[in-house]
VOPAGU-2260 file (C-alpha; in pm, 1 decimal, decimal comma):
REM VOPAGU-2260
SITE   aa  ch    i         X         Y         Z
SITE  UNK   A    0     162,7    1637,5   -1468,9
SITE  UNK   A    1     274,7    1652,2   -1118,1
SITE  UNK   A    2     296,2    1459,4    -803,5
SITE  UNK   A    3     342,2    1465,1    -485,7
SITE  UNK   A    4     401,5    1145,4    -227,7
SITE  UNK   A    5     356,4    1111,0     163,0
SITE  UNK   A    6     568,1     847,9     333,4
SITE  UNK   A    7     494,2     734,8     672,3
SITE  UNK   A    8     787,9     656,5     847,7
SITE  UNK   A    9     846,1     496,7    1220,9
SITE  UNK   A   10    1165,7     390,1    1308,0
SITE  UNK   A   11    1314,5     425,8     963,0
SITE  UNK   A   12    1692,7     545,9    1065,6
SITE  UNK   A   13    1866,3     278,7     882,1
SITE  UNK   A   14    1700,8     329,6     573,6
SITE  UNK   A   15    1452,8     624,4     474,8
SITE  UNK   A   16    1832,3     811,2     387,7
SITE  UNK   A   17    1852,0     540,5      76,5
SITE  UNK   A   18    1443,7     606,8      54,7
SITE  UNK   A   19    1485,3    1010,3      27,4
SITE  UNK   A   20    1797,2     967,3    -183,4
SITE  UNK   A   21    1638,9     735,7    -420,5
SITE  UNK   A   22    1355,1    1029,0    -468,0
SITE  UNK   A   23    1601,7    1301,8    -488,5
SITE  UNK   A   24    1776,7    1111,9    -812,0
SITE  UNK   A   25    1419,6    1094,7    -981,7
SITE  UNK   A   26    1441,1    1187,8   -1314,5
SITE  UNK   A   27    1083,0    1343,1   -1269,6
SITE  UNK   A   28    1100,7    1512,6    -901,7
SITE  UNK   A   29     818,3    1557,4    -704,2
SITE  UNK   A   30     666,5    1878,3    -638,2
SITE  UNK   A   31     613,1    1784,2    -230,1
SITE  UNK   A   32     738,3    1503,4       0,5
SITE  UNK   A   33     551,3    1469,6     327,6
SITE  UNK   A   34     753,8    1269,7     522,6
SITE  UNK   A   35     523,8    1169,8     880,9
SITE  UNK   A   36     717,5    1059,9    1171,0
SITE  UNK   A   37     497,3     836,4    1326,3
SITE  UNK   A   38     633,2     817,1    1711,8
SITE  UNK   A   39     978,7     709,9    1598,6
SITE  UNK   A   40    1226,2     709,2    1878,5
SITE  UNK   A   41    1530,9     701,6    1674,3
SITE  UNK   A   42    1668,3     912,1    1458,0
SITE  UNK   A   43    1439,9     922,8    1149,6
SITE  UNK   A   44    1292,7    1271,3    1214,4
SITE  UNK   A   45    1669,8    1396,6    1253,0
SITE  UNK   A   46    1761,5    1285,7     924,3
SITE  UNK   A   47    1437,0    1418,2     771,6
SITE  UNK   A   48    1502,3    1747,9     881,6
SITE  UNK   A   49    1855,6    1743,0     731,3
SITE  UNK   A   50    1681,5    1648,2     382,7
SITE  UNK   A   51    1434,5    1926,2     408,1
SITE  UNK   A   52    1691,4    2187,9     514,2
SITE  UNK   A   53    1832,3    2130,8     137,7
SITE  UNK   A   54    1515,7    2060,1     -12,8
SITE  UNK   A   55    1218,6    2270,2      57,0
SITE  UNK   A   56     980,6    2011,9    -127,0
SITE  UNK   A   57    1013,7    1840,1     138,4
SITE  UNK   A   58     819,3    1831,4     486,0
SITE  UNK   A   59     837,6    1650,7     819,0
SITE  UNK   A   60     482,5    1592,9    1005,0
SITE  UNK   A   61     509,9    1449,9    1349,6
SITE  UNK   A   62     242,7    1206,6    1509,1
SITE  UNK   A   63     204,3    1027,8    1836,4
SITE  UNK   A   64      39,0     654,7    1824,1
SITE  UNK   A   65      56,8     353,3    1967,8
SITE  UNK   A   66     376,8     155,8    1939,3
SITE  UNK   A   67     207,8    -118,7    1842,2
SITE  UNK   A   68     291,1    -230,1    1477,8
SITE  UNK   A   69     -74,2    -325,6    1336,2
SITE  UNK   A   70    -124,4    -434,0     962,7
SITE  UNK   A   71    -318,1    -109,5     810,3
SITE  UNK   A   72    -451,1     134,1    1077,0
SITE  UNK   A   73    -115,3     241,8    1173,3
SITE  UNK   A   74      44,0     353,7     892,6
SITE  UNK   A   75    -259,2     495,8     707,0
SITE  UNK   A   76    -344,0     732,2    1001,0
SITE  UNK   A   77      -0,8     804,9     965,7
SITE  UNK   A   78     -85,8     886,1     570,5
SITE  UNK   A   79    -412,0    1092,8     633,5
SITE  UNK   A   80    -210,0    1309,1     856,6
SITE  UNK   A   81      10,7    1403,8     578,3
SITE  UNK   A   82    -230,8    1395,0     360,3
SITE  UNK   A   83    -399,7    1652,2     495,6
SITE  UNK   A   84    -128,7    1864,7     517,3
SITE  UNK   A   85    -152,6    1948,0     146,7
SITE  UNK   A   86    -329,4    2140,5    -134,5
SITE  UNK   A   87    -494,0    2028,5    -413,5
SITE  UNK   A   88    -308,1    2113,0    -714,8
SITE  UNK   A   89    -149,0    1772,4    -798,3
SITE  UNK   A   90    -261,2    1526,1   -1045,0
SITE  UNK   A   91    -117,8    1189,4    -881,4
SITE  UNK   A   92     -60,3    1133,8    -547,3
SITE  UNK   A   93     174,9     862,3    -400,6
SITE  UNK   A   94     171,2     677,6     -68,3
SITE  UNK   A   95     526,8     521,2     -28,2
SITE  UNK   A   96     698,5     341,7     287,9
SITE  UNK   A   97    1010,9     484,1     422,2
SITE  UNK   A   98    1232,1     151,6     288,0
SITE  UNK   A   99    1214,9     142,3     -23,6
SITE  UNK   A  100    1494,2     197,1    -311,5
SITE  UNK   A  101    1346,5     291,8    -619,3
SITE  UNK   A  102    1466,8     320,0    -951,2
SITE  UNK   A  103    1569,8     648,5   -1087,3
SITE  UNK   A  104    1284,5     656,0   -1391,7
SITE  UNK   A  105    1016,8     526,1   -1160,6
SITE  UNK   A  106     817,9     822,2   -1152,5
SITE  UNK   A  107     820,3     915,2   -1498,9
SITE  UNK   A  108     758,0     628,4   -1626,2
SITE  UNK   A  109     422,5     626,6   -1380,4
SITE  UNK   A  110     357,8     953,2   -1510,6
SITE  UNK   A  111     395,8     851,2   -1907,0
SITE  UNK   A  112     128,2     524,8   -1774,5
SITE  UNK   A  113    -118,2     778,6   -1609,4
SITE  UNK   A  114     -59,7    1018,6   -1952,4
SITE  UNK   A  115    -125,7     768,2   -2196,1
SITE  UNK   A  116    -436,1     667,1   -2079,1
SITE  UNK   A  117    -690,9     864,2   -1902,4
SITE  UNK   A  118    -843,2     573,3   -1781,0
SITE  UNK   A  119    -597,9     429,8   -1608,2
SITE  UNK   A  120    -672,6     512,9   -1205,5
SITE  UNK   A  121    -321,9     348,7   -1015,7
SITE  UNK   A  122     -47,1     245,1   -1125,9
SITE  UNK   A  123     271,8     108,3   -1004,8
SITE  UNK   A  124     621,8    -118,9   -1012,3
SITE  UNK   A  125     708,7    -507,7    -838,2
SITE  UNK   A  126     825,2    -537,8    -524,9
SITE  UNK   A  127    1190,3    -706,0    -494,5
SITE  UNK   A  128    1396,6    -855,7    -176,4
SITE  UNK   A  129    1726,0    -926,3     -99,9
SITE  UNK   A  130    1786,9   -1302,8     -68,5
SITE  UNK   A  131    2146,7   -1431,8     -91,1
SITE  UNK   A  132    2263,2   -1150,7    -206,5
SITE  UNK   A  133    2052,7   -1168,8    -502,3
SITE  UNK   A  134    1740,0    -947,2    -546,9
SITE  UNK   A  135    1462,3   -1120,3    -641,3
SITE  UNK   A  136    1057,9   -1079,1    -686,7
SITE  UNK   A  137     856,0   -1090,3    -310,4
SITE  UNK   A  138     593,1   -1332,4    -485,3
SITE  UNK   A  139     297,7   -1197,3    -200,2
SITE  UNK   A  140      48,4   -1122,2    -461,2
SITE  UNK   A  141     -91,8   -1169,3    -813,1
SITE  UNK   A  142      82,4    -956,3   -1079,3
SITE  UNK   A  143    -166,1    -693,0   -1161,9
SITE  UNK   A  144    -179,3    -584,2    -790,1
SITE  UNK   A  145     -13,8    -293,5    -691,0
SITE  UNK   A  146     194,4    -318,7    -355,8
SITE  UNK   A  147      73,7    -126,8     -83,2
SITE  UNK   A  148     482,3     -18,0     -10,7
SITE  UNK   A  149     431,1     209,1    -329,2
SITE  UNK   A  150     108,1     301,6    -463,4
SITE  UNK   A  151      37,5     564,6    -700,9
SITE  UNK   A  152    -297,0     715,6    -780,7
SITE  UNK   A  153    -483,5     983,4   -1063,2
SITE  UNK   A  154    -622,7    1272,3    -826,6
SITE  UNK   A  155    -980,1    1194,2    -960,5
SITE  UNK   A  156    -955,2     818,4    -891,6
SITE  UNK   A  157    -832,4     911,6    -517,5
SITE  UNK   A  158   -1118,9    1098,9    -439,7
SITE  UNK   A  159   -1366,6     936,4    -628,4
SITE  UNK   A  160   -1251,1     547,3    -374,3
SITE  UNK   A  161   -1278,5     809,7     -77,3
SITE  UNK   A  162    -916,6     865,1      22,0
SITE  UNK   A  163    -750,0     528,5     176,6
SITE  UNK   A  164    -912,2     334,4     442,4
SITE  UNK   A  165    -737,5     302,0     790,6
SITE  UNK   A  166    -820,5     -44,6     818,4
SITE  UNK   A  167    -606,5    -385,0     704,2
SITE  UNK   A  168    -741,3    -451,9     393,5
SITE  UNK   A  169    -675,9     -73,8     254,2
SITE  UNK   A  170    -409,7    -177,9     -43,7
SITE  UNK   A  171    -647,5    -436,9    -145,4
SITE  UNK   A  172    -989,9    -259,2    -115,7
SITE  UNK   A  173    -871,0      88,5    -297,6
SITE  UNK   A  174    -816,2    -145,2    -621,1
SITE  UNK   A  175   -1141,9    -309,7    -583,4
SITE  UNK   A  176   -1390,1       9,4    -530,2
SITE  UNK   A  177   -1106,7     193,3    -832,5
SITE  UNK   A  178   -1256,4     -84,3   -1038,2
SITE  UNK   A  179   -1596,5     -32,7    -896,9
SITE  UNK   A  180   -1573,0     302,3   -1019,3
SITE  UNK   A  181   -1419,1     186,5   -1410,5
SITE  UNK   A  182   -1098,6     329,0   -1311,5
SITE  UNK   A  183    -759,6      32,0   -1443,8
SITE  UNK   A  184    -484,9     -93,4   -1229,4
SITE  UNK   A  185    -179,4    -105,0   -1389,6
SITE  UNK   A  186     153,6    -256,6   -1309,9
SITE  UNK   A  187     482,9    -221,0   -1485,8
SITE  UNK   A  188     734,8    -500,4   -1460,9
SITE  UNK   A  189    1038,0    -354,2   -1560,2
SITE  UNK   A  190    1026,0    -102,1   -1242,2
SITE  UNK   A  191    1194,7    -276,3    -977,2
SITE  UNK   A  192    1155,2    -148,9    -626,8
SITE  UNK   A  193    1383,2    -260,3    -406,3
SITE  UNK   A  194    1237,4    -329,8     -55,6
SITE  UNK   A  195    1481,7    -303,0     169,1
SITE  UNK   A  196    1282,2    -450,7     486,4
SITE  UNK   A  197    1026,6    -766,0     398,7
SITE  UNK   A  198     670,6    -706,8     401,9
SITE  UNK   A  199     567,2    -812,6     757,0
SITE  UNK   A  200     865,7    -802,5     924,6
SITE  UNK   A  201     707,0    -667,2    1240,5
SITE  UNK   A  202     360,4    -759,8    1273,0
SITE  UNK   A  203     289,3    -874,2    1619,6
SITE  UNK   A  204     125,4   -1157,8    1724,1
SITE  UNK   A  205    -300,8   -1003,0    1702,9
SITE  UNK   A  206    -213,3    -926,8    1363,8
SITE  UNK   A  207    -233,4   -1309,6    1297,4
SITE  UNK   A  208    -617,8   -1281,6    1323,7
SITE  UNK   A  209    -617,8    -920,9    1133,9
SITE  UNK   A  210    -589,4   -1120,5     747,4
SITE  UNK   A  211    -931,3   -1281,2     809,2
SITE  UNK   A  212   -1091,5    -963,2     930,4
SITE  UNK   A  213    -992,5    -786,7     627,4
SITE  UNK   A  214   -1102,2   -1062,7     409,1
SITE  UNK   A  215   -1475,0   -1034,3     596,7
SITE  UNK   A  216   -1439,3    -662,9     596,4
SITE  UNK   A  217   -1382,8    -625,0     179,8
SITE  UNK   A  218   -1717,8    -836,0     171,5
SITE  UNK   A  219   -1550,7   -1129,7      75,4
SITE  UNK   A  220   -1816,0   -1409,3     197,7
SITE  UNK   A  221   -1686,4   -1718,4     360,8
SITE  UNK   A  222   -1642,0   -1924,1      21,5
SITE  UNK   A  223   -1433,8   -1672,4    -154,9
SITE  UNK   A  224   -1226,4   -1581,1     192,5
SITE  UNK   A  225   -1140,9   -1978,2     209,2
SITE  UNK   A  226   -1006,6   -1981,7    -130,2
SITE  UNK   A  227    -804,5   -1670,1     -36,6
SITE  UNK   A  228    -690,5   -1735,7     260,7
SITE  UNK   A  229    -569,2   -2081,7     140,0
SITE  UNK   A  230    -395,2   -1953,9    -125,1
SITE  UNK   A  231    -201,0   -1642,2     100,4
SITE  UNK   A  232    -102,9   -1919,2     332,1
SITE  UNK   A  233      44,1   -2130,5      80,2
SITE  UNK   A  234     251,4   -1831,9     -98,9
SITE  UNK   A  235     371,9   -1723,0     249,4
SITE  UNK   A  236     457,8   -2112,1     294,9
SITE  UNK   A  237     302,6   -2128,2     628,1
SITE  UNK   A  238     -39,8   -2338,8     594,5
SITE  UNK   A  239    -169,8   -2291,3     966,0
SITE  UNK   A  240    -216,2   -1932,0     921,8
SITE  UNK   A  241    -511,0   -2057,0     702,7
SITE  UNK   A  242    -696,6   -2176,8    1033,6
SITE  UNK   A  243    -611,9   -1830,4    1206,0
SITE  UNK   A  244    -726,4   -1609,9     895,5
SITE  UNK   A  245   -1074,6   -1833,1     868,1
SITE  UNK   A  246   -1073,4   -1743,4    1279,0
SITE  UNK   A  247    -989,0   -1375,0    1209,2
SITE  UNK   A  248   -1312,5   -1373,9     921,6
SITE  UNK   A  249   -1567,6   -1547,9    1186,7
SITE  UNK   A  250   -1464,7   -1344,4    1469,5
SITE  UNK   A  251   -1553,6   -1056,6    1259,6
SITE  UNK   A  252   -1855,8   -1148,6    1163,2
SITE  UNK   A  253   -1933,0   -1223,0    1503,0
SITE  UNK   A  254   -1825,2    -907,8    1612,6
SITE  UNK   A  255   -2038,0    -741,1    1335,2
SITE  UNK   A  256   -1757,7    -537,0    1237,3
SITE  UNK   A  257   -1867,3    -270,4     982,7
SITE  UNK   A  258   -1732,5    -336,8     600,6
SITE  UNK   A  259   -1508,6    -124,5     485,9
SITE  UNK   A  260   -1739,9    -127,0     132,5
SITE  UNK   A  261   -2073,9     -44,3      76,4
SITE  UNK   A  262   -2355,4    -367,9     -34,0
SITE  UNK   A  263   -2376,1    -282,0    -416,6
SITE  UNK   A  264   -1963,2    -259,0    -398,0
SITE  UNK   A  265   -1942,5    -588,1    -192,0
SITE  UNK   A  266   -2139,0    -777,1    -448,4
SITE  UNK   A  267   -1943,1    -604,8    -696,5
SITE  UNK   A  268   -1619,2    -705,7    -548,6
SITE  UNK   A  269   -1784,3   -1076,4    -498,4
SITE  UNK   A  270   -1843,1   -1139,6    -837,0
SITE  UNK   A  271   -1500,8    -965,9   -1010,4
SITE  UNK   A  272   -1318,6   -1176,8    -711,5
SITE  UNK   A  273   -1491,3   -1530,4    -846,5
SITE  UNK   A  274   -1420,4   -1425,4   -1219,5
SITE  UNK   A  275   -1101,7   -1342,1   -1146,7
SITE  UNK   A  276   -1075,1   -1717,9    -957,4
SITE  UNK   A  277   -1279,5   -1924,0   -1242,7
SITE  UNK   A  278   -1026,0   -1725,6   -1476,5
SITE  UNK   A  279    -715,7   -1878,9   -1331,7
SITE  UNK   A  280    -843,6   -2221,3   -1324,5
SITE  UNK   A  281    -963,1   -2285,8   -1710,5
């Protein structure tokens, strides 16, 4: 089994040297790293280049886009452009950000997951921050979610969810339609990924709105969005973001903005997101 991973990268100097070096110890290597410099103006294509010079797996993709730091759209355009820059003979293939550290069995032991079981469609480690000078878990999400900072997928899964959605809401709906589809999600616990920069650190102020609009956009429906967006507020200890993610959904709606899912996967995703809720309560 193979892989091969694209990281978007903007601005990344002080830390995609830890990310590369982290790959470069993998006890499983990759076959290709596509490394897309999305409009940095420091020096993180400069240090790419020196990585590829020394290891032809790896690749440096350049691409101009707004500065603007926007949950979603950003980075996965940044993805696709990589993305497309490669063939077709891998069997899993990773989307990682540029600050992560991971540990050196990560990728075998994502391999040995996807090996074991042919039904398993992503898989993938917990995030961890620095706090105190202790690293400890960056409780954002439910344990049997995959971060979108490292996501790892079986080829046939990929294409079978349609490639990742440039949209907010793209590291939550790929799970949903690979469950649509019968495919498992599966997270390990004891790989620890060291994120190096919080999630969020630089969202600017219209992403505040961009939450709810995902929620609408995954086909939530106003009762199940509440419950999330509740519950997100309350984990990232700010409760008034809940009034500006129920803003975000009914602006949407308003707006009529397309779903990002089809009506048969909306219901779907309806009814596995109220089992999963009734679940968790009895």
């Amino acid at each position: 089994m193979n892989y091969y991973i694209v990281i978007p990268a903007h601005n990344e100097e002080a830390f995609i040297a830890l990310t590369l070096d982290s790959l470069l110890s993998q006890t499983v290597l990759p076959k290709k790293v596509v490394i897309v410099n999305d409009n940095s103006t420091d020096k993180t294509a400069e240090i790419v280049t020196a990585y590829a010079k020394d290891n032809p797996f790896i690749t440096l993709v350049n691409k101009t886009s707004s500065a603007i730091h926007l949950p979603g759209s950003k980075v996965i355009q940044a993805f696709l452009k990589g993305f497309e820059t490669l063939d077709e003979n891998y069997d899993v293939i990773v989307k990682l950000d540029a600050d992560l550290i991971l540990p050196n069995n990560y990728f075998e032991t994502i391999l040995n997951i996807f090996k074991k079981d042919s039904t398993i469609g992503m898989a993938g480690g917990f995030a961890y921050i620095e706090k105190n000078g202790e690293w400890i878990l960056e409780n954002l999400t439910d344990k049997d979610h995959i971060r979108g900072a490292f996501k790892a997928y079986r080829k046939e899964c990929f294409q079978q969810i349609g490639n990742l959605k440039p949209a907010m809401g793209w590291d939550t709906v790929d799970e949903l339609l690979s469950k649509f589809y019968g495919w498992k999600v599966v997270t390990d616990a004891s790989l620890i990924v060291k994120h190096l920069k919080p999630t969020g650190a630089n969202y600017n102020k219209t992403a505040r709105y961009k939450q709810g609009e995902a929620f609408y956009t995954l086909g939530y429906g106003f009762t199940i969005t509440s419950i999330a967006s509740a519950k997100l507020a309350l984990m990232k200890k700010k409760p008034l973001l809940f009034l500006d993610y129920i803003k975000g959904f009914w602006k949407a709606k308003a707006a009529k903005t397309p779903l990002l899912v089809t009506t048969e996967q909306a219901k779907f995703i309806r009814n596995y997101r109220l089992k999963k809720m009734k679940e968790k309560l009895f």
